[in-house]
Backbone atoms as SQL, in Angstrom:
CREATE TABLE atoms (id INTEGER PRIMARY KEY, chain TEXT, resi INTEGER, resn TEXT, atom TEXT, x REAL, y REAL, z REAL);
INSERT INTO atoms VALUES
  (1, 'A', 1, 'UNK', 'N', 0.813, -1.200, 0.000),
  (2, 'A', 1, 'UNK', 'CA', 0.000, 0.000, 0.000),
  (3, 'A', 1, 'UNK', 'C', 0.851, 1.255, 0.000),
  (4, 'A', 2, 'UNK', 'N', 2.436, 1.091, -0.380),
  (5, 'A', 2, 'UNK', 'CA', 2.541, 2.072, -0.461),
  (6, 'A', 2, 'UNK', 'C', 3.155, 3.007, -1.550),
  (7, 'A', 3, 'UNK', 'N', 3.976, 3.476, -1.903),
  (8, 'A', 3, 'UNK', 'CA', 3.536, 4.352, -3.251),
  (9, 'A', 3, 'UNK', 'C', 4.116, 3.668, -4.247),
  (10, 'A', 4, 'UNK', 'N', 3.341, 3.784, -5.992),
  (11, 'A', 4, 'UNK', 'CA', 4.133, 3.216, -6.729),
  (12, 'A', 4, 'UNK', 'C', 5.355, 2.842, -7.470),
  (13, 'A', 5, 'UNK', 'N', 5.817, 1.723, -7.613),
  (14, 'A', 5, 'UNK', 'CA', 7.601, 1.486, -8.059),
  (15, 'A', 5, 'UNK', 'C', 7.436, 1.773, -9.839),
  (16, 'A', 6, 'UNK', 'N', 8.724, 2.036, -10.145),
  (17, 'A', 6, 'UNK', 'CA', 8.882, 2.018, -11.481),
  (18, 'A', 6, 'UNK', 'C', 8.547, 0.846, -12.230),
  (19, 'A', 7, 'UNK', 'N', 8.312, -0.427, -11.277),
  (20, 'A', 7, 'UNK', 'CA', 7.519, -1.269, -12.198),
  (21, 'A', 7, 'UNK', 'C', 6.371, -1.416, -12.415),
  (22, 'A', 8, 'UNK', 'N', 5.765, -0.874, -11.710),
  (23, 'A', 8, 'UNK', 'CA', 4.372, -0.836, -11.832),
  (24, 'A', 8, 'UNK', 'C', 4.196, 0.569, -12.992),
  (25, 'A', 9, 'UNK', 'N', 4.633, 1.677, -12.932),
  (26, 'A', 9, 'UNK', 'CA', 4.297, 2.317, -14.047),
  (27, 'A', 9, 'UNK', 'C', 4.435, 1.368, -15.312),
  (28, 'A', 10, 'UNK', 'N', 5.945, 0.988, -14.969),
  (29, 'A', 10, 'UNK', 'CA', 5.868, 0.357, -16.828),
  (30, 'A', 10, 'UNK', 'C', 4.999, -0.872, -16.855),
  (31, 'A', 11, 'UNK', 'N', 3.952, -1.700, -16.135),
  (32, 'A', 11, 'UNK', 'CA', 3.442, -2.308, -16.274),
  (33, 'A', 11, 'UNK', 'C', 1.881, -1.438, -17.009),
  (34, 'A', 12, 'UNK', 'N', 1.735, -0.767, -15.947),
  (35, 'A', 12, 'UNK', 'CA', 0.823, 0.365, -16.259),
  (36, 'A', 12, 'UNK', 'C', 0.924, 0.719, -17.947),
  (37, 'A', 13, 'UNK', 'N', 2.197, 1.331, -18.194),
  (38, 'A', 13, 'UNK', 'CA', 2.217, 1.894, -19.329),
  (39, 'A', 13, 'UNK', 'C', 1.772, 0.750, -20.358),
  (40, 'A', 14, 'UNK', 'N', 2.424, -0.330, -20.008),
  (41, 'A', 14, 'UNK', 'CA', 2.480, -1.425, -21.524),
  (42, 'A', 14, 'UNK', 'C', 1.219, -1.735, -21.286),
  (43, 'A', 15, 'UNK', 'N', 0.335, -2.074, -20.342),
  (44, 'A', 15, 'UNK', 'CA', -1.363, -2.264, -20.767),
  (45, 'A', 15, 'UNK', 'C', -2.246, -0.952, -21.362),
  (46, 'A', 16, 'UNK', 'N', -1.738, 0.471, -21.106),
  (47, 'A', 16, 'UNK', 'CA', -2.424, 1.404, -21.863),
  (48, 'A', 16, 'UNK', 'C', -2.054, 0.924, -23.158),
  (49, 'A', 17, 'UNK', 'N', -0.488, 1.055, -23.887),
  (50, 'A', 17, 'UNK', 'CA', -0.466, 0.948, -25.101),
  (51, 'A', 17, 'UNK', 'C', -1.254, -0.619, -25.746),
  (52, 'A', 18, 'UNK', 'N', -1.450, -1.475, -25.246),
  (53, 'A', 18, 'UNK', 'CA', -1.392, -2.605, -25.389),
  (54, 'A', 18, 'UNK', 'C', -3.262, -2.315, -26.040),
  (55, 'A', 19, 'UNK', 'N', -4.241, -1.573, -24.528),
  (56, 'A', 19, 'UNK', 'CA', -5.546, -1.308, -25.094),
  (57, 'A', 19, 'UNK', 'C', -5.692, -0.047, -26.267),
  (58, 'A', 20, 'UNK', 'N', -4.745, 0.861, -26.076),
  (59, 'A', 20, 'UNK', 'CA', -5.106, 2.238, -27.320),
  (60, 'A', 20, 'UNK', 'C', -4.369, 1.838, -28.204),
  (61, 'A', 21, 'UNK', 'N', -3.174, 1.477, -28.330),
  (62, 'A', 21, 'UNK', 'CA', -2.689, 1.073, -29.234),
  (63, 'A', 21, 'UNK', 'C', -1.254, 2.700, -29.901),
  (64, 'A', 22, 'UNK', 'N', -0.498, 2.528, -30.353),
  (65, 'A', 22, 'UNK', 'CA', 0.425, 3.397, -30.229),
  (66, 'A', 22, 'UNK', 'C', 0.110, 4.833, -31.028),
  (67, 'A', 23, 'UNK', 'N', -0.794, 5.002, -32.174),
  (68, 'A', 23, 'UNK', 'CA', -1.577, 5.311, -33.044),
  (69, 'A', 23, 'UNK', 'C', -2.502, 6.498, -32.073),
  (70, 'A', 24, 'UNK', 'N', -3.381, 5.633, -31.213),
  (71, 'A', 24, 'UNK', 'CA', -4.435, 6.332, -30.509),
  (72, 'A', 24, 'UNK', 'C', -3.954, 7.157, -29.456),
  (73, 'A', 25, 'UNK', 'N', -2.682, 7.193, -29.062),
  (74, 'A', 25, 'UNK', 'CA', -1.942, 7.798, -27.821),
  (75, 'A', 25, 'UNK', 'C', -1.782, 8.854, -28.353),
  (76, 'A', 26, 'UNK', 'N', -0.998, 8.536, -29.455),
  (77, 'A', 26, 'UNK', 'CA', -0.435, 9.906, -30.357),
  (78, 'A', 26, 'UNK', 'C', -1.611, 11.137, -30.664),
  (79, 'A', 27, 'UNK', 'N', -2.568, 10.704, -31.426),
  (80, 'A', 27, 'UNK', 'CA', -3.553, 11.447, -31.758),
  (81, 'A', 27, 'UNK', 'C', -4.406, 12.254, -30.610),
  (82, 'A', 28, 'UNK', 'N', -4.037, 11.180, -29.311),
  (83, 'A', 28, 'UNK', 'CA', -4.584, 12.288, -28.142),
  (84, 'A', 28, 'UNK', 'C', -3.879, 12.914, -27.836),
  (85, 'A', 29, 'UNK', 'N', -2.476, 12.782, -27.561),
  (86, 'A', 29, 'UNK', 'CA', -1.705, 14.007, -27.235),
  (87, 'A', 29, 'UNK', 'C', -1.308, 15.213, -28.380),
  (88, 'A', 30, 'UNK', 'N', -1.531, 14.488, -29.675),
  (89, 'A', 30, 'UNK', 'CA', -1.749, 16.139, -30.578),
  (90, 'A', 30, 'UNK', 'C', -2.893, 16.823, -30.334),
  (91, 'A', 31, 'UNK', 'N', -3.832, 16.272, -29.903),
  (92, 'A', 31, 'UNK', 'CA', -5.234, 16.793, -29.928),
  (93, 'A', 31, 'UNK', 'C', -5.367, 17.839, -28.349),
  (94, 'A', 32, 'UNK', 'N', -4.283, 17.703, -27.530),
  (95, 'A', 32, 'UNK', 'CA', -4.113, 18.051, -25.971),
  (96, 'A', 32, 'UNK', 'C', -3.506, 19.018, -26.527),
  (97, 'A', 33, 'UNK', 'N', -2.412, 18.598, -27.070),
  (98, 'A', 33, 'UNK', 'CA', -1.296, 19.836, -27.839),
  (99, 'A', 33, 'UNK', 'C', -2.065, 20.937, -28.495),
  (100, 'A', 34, 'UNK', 'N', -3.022, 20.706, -29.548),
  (101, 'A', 34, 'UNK', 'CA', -4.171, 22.108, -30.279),
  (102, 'A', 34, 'UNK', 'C', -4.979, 22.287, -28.964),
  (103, 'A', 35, 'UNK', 'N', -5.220, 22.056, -28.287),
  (104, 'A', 35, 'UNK', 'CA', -6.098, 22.377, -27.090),
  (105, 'A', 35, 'UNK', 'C', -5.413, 23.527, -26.482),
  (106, 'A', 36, 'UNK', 'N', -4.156, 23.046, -25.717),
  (107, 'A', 36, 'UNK', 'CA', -3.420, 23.978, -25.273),
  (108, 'A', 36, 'UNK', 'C', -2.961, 25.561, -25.974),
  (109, 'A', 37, 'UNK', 'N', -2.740, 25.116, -27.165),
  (110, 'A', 37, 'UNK', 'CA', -2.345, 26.254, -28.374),
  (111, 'A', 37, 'UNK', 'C', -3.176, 26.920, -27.821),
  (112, 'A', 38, 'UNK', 'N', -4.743, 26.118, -28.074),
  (113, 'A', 38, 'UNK', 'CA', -6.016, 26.940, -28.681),
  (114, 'A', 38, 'UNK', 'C', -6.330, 27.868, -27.901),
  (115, 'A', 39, 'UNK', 'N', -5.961, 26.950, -26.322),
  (116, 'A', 39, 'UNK', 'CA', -5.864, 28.369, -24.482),
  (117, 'A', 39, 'UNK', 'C', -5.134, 29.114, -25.150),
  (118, 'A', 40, 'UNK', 'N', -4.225, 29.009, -25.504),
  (119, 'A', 40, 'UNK', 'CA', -3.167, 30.354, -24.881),
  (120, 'A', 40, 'UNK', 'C', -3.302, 31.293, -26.307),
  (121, 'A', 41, 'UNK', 'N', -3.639, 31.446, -27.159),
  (122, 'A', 41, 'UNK', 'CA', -4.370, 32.104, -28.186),
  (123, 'A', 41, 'UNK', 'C', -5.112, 32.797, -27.623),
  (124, 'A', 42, 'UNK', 'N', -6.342, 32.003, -27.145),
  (125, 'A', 42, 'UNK', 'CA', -7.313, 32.556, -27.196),
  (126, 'A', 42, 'UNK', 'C', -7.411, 33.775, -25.394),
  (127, 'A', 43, 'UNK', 'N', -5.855, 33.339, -24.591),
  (128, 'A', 43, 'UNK', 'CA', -5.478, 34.045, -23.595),
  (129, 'A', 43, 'UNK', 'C', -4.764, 35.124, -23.657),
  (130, 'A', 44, 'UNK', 'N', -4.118, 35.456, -24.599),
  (131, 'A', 44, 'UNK', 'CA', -3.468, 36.302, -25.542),
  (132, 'A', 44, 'UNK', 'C', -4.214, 37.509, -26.487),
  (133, 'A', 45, 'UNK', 'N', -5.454, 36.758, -27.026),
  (134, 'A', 45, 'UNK', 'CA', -6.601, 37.631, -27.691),
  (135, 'A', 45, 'UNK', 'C', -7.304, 38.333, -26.237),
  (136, 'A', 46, 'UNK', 'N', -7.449, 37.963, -25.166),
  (137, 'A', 46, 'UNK', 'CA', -8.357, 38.377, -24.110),
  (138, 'A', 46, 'UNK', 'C', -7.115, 39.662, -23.383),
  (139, 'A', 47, 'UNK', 'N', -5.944, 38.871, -23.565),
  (140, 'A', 47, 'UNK', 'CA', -5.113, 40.597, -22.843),
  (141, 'A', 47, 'UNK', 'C', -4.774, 41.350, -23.806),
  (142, 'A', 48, 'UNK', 'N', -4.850, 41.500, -25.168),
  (143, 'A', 48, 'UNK', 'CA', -4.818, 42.620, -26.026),
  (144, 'A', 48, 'UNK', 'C', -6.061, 43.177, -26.006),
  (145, 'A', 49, 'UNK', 'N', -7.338, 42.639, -25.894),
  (146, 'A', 49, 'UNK', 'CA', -8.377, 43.345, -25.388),
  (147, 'A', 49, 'UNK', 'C', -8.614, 44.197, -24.557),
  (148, 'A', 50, 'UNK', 'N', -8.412, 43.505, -23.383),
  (149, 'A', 50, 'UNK', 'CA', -8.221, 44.317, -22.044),
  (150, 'A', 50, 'UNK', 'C', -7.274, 45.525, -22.121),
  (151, 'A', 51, 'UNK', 'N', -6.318, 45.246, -22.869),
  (152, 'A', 51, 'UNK', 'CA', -4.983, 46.172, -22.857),
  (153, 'A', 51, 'UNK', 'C', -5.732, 47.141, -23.467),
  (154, 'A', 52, 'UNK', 'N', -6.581, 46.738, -24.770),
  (155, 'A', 52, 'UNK', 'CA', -6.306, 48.559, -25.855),
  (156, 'A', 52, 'UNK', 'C', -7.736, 48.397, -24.973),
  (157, 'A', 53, 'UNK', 'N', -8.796, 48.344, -24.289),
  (158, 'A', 53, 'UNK', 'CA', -9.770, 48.972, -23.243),
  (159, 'A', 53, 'UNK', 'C', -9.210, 49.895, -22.263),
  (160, 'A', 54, 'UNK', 'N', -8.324, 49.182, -21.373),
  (161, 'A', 54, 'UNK', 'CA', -7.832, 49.872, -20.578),
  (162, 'A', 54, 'UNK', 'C', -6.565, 51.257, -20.818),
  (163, 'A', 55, 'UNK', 'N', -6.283, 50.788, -21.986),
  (164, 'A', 55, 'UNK', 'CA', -5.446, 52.036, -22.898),
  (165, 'A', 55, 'UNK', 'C', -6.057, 53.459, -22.494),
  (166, 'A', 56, 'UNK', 'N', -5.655, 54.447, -21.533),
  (167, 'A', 56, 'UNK', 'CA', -6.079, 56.085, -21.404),
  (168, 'A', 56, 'UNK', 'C', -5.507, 57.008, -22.653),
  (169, 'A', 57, 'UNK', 'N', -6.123, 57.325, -23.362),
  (170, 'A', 57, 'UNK', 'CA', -5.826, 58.445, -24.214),
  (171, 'A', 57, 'UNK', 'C', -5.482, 59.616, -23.804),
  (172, 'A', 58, 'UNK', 'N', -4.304, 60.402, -24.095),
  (173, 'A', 58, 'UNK', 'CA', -3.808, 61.683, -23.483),
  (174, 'A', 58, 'UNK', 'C', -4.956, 63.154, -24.262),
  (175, 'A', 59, 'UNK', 'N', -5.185, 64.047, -22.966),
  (176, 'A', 59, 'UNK', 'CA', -6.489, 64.359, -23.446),
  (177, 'A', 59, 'UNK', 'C', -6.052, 65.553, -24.867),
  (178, 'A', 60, 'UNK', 'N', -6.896, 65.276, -25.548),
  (179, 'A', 60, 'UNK', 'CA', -6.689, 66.602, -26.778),
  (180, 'A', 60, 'UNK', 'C', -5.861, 67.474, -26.345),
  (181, 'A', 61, 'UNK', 'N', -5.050, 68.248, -26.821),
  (182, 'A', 61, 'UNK', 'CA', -4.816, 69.728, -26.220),
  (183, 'A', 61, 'UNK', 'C', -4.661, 70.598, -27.807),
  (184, 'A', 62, 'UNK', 'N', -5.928, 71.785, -27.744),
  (185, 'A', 62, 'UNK', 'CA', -6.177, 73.085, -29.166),
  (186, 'A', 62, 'UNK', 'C', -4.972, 72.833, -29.354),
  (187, 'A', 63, 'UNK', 'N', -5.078, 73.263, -30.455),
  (188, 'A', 63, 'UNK', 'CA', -3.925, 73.968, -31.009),
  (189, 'A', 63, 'UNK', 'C', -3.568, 75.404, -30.860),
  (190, 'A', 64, 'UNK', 'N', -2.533, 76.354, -31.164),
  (191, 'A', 64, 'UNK', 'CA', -2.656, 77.235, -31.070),
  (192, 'A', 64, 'UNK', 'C', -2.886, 78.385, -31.956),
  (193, 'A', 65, 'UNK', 'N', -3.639, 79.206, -31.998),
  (194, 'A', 65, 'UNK', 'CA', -4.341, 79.487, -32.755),
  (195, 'A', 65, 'UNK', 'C', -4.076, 81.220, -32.637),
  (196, 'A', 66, 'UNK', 'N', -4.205, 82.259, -34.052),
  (197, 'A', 66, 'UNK', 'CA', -3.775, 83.413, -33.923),
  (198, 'A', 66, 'UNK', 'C', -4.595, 84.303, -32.517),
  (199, 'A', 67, 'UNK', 'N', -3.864, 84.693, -32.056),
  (200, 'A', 67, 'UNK', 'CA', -4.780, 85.624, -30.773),
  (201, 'A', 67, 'UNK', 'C', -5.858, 86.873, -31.092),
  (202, 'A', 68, 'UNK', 'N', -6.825, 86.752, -30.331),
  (203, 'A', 68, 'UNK', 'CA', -8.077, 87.386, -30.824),
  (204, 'A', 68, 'UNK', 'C', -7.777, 88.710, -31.301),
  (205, 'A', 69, 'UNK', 'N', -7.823, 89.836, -32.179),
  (206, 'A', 69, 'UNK', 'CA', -7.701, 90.802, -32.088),
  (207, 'A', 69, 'UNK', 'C', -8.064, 91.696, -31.105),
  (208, 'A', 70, 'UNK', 'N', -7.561, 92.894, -30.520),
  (209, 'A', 70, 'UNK', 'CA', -8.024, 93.392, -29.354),
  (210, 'A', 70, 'UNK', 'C', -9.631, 93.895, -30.005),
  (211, 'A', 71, 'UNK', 'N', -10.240, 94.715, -29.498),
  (212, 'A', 71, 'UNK', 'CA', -11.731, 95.411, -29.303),
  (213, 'A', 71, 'UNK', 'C', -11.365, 96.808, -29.460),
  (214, 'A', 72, 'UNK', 'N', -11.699, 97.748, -30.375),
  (215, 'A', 72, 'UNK', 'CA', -11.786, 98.841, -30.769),
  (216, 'A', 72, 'UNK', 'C', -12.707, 99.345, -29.713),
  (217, 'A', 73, 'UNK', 'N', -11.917, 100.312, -29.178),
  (218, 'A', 73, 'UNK', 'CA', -11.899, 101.048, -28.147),
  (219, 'A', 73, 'UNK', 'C', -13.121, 102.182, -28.649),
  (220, 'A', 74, 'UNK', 'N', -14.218, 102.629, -27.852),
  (221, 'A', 74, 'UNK', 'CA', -14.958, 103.050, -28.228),
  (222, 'A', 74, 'UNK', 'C', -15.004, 104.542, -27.777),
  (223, 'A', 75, 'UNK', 'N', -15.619, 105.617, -28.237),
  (224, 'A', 75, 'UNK', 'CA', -15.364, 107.395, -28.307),
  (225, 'A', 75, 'UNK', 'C', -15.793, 108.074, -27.209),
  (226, 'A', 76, 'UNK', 'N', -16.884, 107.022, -26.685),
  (227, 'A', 76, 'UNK', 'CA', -18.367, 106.849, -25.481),
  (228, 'A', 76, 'UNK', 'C', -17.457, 106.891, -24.033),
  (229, 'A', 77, 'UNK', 'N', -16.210, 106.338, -24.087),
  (230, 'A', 77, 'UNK', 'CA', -15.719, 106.301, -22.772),
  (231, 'A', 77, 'UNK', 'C', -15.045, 107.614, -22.698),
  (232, 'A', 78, 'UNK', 'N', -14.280, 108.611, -23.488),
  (233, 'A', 78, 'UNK', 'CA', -13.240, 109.478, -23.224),
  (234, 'A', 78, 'UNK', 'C', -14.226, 110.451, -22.242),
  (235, 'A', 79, 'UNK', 'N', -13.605, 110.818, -21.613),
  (236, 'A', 79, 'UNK', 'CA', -14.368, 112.382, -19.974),
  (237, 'A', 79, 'UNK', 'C', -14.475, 113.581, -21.126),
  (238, 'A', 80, 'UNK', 'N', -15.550, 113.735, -20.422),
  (239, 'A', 80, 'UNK', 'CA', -15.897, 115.282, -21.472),
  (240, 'A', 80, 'UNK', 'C', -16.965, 115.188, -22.679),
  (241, 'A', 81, 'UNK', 'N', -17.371, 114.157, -22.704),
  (242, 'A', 81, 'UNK', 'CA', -18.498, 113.584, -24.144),
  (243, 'A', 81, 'UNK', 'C', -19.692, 114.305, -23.470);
């Protein structure tokens, strides 16, 4: 009862291959292999998302632009009218 020896894996192992056969092992572990890809793709598409969301844009700033002309001073203010 207590933990397993290296013979027992390889006993282990040679009855898996023995029922899947060497063929059927393979095809599951490519198929684990596109699985995995398919995570980390599709974990990769989810933080470029997040990224350009969370992206702050620096705020506008005018341009600068010719300065207003002053205000023609009017005749109404001079003392003595």
């Amino acid at each position: 009862m207590g933990s397993f020896s290296i013979w027992h894996w390889l006993i282990v192992l040679v009855i898996v291959l023995v029922l899947f056969g060497r063929g059927r092992i393979a095809e599951m572990m490519g198929d684990f292999g596109k699985g995995i890809s398919s995570f980390k793709k599709g974990m990769n598409e989810t933080e470029d998302t997040v990224a350009k969301a969370a992206r702050i844009e620096p705020p506008v700033t005018p341009t600068p632009t010719e300065a207003p002309a002053p205000a023609p001073a009017d005749k109404t203010d001079s003392p003595g009218a």
